[in-house]
C-alpha positions in Angstrom: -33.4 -78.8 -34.5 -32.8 -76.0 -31.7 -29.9 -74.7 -34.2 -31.2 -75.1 -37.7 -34.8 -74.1 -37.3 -35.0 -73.0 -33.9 -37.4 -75.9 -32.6 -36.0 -76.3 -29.1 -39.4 -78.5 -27.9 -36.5 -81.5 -27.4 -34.0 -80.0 -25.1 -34.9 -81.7 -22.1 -35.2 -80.4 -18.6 -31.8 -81.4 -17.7 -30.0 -80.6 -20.7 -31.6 -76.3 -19.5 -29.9 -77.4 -16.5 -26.5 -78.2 -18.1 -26.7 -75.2 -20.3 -27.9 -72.8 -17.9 -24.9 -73.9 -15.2 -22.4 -73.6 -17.6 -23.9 -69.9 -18.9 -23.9 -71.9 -22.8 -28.1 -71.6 -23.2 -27.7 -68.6 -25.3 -26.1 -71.2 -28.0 -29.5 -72.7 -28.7 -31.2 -69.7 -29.8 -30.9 -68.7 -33.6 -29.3 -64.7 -32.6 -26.7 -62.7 -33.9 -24.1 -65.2 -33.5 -25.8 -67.5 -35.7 -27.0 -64.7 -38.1 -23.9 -63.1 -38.5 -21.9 -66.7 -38.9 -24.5 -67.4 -42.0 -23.4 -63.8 -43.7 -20.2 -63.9 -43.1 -19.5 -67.2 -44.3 -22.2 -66.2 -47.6 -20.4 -62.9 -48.2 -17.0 -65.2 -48.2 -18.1 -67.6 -50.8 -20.1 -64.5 -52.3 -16.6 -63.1 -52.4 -14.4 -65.7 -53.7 -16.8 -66.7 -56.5 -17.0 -63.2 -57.9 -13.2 -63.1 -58.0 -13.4 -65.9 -60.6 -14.3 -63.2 -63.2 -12.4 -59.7 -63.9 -15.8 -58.2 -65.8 -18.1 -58.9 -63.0 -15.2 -57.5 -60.2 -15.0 -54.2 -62.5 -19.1 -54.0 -62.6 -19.0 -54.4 -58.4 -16.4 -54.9 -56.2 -16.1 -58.9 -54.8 -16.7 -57.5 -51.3 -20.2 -56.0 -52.3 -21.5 -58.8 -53.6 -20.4 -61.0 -50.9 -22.1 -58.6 -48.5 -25.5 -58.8 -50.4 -25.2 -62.9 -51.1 -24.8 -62.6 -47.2 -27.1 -61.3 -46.6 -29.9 -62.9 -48.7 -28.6 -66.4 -47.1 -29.2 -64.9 -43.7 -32.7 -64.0 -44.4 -33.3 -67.5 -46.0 -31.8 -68.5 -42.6 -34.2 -66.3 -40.2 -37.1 -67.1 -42.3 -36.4 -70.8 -41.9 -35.6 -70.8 -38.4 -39.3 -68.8 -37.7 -38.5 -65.1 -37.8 -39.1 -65.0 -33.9 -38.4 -61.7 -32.2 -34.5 -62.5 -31.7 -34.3 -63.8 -34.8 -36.1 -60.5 -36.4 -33.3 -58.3 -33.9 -30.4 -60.1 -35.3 -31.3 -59.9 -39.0 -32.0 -56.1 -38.4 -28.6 -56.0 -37.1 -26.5 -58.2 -39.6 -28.6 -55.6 -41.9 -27.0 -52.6 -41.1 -23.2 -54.0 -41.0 -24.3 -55.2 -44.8 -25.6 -51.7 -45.7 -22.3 -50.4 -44.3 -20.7 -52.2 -47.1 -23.0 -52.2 -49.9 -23.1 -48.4 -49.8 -19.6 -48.5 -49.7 -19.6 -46.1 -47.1 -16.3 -46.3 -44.6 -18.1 -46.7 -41.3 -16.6 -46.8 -38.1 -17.3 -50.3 -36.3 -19.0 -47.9 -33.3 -21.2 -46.3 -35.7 -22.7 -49.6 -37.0 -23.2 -50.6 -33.6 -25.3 -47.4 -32.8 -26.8 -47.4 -36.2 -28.1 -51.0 -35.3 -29.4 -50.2 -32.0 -31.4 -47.8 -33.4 -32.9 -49.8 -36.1 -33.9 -52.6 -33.7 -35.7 -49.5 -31.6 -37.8 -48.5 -34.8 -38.9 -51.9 -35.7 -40.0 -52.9 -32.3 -39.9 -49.7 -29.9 -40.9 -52.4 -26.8 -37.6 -54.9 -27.2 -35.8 -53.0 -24.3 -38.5 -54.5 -22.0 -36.9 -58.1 -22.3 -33.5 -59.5 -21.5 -32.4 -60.3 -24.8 -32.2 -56.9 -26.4 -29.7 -55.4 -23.4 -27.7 -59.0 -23.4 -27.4 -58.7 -27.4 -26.1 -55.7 -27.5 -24.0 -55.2 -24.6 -22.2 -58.4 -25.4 -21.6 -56.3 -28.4 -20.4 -53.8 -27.0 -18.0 -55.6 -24.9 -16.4 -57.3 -27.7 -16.1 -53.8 -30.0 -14.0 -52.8 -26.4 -12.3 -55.7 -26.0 -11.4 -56.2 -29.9 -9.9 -52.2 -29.3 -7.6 -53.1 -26.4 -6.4 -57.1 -26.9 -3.9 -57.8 -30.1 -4.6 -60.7 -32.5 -4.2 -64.8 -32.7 -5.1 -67.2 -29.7 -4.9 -64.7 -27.0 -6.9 -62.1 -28.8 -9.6 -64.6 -29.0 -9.8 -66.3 -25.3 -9.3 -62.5 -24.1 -12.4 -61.4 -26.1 -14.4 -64.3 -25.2 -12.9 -63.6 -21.5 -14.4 -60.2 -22.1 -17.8 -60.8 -22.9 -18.4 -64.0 -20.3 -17.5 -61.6 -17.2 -18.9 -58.6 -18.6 -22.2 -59.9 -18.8 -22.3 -60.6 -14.9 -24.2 -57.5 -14.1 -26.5 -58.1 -16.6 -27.5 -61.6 -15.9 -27.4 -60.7 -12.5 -30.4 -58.4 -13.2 -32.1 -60.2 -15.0 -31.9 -63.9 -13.5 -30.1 -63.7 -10.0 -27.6 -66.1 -11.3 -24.0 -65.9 -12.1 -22.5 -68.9 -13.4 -18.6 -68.8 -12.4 -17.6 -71.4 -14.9 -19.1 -69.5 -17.9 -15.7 -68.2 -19.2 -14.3 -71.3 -19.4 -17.3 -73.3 -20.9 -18.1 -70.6 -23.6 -14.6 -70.8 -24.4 -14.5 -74.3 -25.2 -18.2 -74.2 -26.3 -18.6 -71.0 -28.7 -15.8 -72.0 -31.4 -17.4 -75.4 -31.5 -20.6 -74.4 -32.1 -19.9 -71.2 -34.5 -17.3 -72.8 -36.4 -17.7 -76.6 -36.4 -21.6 -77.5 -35.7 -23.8 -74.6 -36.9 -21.9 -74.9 -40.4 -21.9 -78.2 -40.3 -26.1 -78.4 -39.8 -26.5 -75.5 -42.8 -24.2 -77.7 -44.6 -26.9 -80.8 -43.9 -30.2 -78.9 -44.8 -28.1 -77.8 -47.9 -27.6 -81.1 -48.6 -31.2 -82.4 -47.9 -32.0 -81.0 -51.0 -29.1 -82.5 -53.1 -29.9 -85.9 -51.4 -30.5 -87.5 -48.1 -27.7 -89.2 -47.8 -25.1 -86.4 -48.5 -27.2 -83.8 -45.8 -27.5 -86.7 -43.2 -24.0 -87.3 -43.2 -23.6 -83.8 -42.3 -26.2 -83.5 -39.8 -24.7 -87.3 -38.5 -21.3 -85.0 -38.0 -23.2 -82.2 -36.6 -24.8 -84.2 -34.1 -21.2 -86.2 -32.9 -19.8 -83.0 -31.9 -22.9 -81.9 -30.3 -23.1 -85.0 -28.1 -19.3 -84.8 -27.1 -20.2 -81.3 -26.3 -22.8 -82.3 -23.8 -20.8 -84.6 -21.8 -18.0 -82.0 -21.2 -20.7 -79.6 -20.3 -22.4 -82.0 -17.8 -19.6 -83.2 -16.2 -18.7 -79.3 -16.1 -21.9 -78.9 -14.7 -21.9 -81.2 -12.1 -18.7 -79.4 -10.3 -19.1 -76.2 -10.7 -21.0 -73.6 -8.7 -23.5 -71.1 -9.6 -23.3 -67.9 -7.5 -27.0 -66.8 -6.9 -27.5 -63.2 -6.4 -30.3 -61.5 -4.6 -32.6 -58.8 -5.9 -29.7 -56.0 -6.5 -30.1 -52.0 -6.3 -29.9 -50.1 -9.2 -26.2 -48.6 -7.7 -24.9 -52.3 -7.3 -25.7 -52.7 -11.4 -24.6 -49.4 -12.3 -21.0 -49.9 -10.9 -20.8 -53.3 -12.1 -21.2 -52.4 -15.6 -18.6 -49.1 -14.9 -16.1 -51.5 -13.4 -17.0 -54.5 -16.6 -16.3 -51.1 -18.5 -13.2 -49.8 -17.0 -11.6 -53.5 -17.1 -12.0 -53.9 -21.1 -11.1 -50.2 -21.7 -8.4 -49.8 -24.6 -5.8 -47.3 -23.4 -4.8 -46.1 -20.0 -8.3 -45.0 -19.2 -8.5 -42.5 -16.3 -9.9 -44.7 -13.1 -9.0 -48.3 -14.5 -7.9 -49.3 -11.6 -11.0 -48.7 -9.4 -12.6 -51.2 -11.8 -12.1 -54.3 -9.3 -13.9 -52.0 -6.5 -16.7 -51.2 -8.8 -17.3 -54.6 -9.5 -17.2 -56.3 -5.9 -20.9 -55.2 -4.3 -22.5 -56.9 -7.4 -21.1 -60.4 -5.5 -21.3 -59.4 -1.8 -24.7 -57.2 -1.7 -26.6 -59.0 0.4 -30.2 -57.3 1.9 -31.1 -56.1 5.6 -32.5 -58.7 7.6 -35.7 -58.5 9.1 -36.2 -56.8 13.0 -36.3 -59.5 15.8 -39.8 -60.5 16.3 -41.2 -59.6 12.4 -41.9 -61.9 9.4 -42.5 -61.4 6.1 -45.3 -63.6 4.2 -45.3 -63.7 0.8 -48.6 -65.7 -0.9 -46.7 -66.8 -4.3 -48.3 -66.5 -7.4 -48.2 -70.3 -8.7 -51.2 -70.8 -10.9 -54.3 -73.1 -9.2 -52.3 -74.2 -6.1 -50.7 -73.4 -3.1 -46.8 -71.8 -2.2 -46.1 -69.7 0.8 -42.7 -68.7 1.7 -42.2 -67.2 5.7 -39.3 -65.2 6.3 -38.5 -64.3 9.8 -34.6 -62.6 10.8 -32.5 -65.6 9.8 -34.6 -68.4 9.4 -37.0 -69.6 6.1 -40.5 -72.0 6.1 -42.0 -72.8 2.9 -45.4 -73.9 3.1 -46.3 -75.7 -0.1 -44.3 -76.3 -3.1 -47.5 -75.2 -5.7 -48.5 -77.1 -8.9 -47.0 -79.2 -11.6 -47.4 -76.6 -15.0 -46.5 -78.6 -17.9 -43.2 -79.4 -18.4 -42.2 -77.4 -15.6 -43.3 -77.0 -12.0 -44.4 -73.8 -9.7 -41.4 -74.3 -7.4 -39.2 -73.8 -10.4 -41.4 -71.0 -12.1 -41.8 -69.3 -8.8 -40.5 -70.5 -5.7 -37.1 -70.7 -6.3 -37.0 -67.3 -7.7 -38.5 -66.0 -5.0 -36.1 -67.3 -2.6 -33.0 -66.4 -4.6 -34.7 -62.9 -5.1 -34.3 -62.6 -1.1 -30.7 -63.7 -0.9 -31.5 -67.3 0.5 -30.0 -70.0 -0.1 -31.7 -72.6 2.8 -34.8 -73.4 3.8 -34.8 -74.2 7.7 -37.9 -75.9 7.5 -40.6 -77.4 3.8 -43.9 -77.9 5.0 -46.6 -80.0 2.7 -49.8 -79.5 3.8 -50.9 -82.5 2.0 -50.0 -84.5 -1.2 -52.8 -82.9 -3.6 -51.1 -82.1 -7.0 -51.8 -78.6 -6.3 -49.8 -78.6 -3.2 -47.3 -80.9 -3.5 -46.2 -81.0 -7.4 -43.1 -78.5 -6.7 -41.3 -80.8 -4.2 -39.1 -82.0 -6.8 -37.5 -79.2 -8.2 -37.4 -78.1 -4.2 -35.1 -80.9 -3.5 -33.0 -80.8 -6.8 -32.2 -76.9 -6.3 -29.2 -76.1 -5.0 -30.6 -75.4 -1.7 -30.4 -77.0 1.7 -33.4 -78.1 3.5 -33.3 -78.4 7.2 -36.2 -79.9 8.0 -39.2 -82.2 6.0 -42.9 -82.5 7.2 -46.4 -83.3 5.4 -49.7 -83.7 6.5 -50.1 -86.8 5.3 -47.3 -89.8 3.3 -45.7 -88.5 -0.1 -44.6 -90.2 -2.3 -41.1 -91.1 -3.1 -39.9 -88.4 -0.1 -39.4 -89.2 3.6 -40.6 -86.4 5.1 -41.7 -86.0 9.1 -45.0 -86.0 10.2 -47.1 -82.8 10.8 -49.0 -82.8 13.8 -50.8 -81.1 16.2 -48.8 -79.6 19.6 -45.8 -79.0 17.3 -44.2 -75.7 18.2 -40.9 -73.4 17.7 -39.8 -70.2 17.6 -37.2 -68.3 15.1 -36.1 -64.6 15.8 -38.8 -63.7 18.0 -41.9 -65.3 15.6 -43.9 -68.1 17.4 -45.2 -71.1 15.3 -47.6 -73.2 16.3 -49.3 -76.7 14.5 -52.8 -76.7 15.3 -53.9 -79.6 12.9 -53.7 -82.5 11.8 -54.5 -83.8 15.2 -55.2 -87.9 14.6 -55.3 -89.9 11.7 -56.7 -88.1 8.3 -56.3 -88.3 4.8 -56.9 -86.0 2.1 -58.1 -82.4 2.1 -58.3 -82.6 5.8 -55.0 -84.2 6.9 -53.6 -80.9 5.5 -51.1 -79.7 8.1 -52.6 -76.0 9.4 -50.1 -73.7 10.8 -50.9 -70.5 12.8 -47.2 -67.7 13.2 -47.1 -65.0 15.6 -45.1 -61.9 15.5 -43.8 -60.6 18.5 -45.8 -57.2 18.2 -48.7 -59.7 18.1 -50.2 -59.9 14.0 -51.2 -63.6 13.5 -51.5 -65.2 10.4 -53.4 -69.0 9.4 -52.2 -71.2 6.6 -55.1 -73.1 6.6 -54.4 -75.9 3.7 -57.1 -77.5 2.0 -59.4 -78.4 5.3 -63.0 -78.8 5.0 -66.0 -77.4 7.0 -66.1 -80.5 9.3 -62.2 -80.3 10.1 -62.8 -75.9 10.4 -65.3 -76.7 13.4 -63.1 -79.2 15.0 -60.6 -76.7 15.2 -63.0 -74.2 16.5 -63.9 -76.4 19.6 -60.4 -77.2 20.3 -59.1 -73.8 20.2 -61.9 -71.6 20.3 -61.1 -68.1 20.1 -57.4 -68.3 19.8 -58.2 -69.2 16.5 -58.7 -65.6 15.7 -56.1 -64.4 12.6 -55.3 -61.0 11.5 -53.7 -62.6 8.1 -55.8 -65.7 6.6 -54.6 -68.4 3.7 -58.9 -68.9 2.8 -58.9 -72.8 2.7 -59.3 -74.8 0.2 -58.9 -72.1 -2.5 -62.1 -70.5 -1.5 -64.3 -73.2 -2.6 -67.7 -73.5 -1.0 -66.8 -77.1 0.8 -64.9 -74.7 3.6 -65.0 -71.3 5.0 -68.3 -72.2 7.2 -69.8 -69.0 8.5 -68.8 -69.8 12.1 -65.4 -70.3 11.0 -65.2 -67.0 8.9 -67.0 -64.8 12.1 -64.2 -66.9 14.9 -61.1 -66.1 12.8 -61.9 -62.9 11.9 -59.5 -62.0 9.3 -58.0 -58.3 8.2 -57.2 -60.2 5.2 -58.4 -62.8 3.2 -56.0 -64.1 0.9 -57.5 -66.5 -2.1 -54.2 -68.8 -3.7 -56.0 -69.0 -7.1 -55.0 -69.6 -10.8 -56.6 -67.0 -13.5 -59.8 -68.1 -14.8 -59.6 -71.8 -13.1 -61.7 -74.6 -14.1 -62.9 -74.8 -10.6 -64.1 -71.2 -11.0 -63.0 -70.7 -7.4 -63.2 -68.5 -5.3 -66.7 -69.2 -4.6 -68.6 -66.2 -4.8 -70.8 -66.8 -1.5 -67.4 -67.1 0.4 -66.0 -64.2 -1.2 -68.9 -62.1 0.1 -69.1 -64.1 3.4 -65.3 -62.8 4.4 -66.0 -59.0 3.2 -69.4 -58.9 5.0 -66.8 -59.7 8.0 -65.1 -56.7 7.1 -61.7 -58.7 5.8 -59.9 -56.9 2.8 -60.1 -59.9 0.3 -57.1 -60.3 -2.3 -56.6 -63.0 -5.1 -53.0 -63.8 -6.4 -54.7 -64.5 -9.6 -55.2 -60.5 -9.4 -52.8 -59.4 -7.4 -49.4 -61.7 -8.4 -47.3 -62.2 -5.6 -48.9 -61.0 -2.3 -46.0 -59.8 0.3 -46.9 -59.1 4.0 -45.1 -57.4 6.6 -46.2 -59.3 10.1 -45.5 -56.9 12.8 -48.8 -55.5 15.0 -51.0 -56.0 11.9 -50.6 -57.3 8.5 -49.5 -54.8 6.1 -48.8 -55.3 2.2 -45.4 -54.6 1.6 -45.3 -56.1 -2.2 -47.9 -56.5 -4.4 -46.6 -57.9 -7.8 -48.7 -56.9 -10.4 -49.2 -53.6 -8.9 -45.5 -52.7 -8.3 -44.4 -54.3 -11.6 -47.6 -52.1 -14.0 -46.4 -50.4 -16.8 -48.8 -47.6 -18.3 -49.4 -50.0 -21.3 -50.5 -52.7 -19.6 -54.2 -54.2 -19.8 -55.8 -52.6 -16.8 
């Protein structure tokens, strides 16, 4: 269904997964590929069958109408696979290589490519925004360069497709911190199956639908054989080969990546080719500045109604929380993971669970599946399916200068108020509290047992702010500079409280809601200072305000 009418609601979790490692997940989408593979093989037939009669090839040439039957088979196509945005991009751009022809007009194959480009640009001035529009057409571009230097036959084919697989690195390195060394190799296998085996052999099945079930479900029986074999190469593929993860790379890195992508492809003896391997090698050993001894960085995820904290200190990573299960998905999946791969990491030292609460605990999975390694398991309370250590009270460590200390749970709890509460320290003495889900009874327990050493610069509000927490006597001892609220937007809950909201700024805390703010980032030094503030950093003057 993903190929004939772009329905991709059955591609399973772990079939992304296979797709996505071997860099073959653009095949699902109905693009230009697809488009261009439904005109070309229209204007063919459109072609031959004209030849079949001298009056109608005097009237208008065969390759005319083949261009025009091509093109009115790859609207039927776009219309029947939803006219989504990509879909809409591609047509445009199959559009203008068929008006090269119909107006019989001797284009150069550089001009239809910049003819296209700006077609797209009219019809929908916002596409450069998303990934799809740059990936489209600089795979396009590639392949105009590489079709210009390479010969014909086999080679000319596995050199193009050579071509576009590495010169897309920089690309997909922008825009999802992944590159997926075995995607040369995999498209290369994958690519001619798909283009010239299964998405004819599908158009060939809904054709035949309408002759007669049993002629388009043999097809589509065919379509689906091939597909299946497919699969198992690709998982297996999948399963033994490494995906390079890239962190969040300087505008310079991705500039002399794609120089170097073009330099390497270049027909000719272009001036500088060889400095093309040079250009390309800080887009795969860029790594960040680690923090100063004795500084952390907090950042207060934005994962919906739940909870994810991730603690960065020199060399050494805590997550606290793992968010909420969203849909199909998870927020360690949507959010976590990109987060961490965004900041070059690829450990965690230590995964705390507060407690097992959905909201808290429905990201574990995709924690443990990623390709990370995990030094160290604890929870608050028993989770299911996972061994992890126990949380308790008197725990303590220190990474790069940054104390931590466990100062609950304490004895036996369940719940809300087994939630494992965690207070760092930098060395220039900023403190923050992850304070879990506890309640007012476990807040004034903690109070008597630590009394004013409970006082935070930098506070995770417990419980998301509701009004079972954040007693008045536990607000006045800790004090906050900030208040951070881990909410989703417009939650059924319709937390944070209002009454605790105004109990924390009537004690002179700043008070910031990730369902406002997106990603909160702190610097943790001698006071809390936002470094990072998603939604801020990321506005766009046409954004809602």
């Amino acid at each position: 269904r993903a190929l004939a009418v772009a329905d991709r609601r059955g591609v399973s979790p772990e079939l992304w997964r296979v797709f996505n490692a071997t860099g073959t997940g653009h095949l699902l989408a109905i693009s230009g590929l697809h488009i261009g593979l439904v005109a070309g093989l229209g204007g063919l037939i459109g072609a031959l069958i004209w030849r079949r009669s001298a009056n109608l090839c005097r009237t208008v040439p065969p390759r005319v109408a083949g261009a025009g039957l091509g093109m009115v088979l790859a609207a039927g196509y776009a219309l029947l696979a939803g006219l989504g945005l990509p879909t809409q991009r591609a047509l445009l751009m199959t559009g203008v290589a068929a008006l090269a022809v119909l107006t019989r007009r001797d284009w150069r194959v550089m001009d239809v490519f910049l003819w296209a480009v700006a077609v797209v640009l009219i019809a929908d001035p916002m596409a450069p925004l998303g990934a799809g529009f740059w990936l489209s057409f600089w795979a396009v571009a590639v392949l105009i360069l590489a079709a210009a230097s390479s010969g014909r036959g086999v080679g000319h084919w596995a050199g193009a497709q050579l071509a576009v697989s590495c010169g897309l690195f920089p690309l997909l390195g922008l825009w999802f911190g992944e590159l997926p060394w075995i995607s040369p190799l995999a498209n290369a296998v994958a690519v001619p199956l798909v283009s010239f085996l299964v998405v004819p052999l599908v158009l060939l099945g809904l054709a035949g639908l309408a002759v007669g079930e049993a002629v388009g479900g043999l097809a589509l029986w065919a379509a689906a054989t091939v597909l299946e074999f497919l699969v198992a190469v690709l998982g297996w593929t999948a399963d033994r080969a490494a995906t390079w993860s890239l962190p969040q790379l300087p505008p310079w890195t991705l500039a002399a990546g794609a120089l170097g992508t073009v330099l390497a492809i270049a027909p000719g003896r272009w001036p500088g080719r060889g400095l093309a391997v040079t250009l390309l090698v800080p887009l795969f050993l860029y790594r960040p500045a680690p923090l100063s001894e004795g500084t952390a960085r907090v950042t207060f995820a934005d994962v919906g109604q739940g909870t994810g904290v991730v603690v960065e200190t020199r060399h050494h990573v805590l997550v606290y929380d793992a968010g909420p299960r969203l849909g199909r998905t998870d927020a360690a999946a949507a959010a976590l993971l990109p987060l961490l791969r965004h900041r070059g990491h690829d450990r965690i030292d230590r995964l705390v669970i507060s407690h097992a609460d959905a909201d808290h605990a429905g990201g574990l999975s995709s924690l443990l599946e990623a390709d990370l390694a995990i030094g160290s398991i604890t929870a608050g309370e028993p989770l299911e399916d996972v061994s992890a250590g126990r949380c308790a009270a008197g725990q303590a460590w220190s990474w790069d200068g940054v104390a931590f200390r466990v100062l609950h749970p304490g004895g036996a709890a369940s719940g809300n108020d087994a939630s494992c509460v965690i207070q760092i320290r930098a060395a220039g003495g900023a403190t923050v509290l992850l304070a879990g889900d506890i309640s007012r009874s476990t807040e004034g327990e903690l109070l008597s047992r630590y009394g004013e050493s409970m006082r935070s610069d930098l506070l995770l509000v417990p419980h998301h702010g509701s009004g079972s927490s954040s007693a008045p006597r536990f607000v006045q001892a800790v004090s906050p500079r900030e208040a951070v609220f881990t909410v989703g937007y417009r939650n059924r809950y319709g937390l944070p409280d209002d009454r605790v909201r105004q109990r924390y700024l009537m004690h002179g805390a700043a008070v910031r809601e990730t369902a406002r703010t997106g990603a909160l980032t702190y610097r943790l030094d001698r006071r809390p200072r936002v470094v990072g503030e998603h939604r801020r950093d990321g506005a766009r003057y046409f954004h809602d305000r």
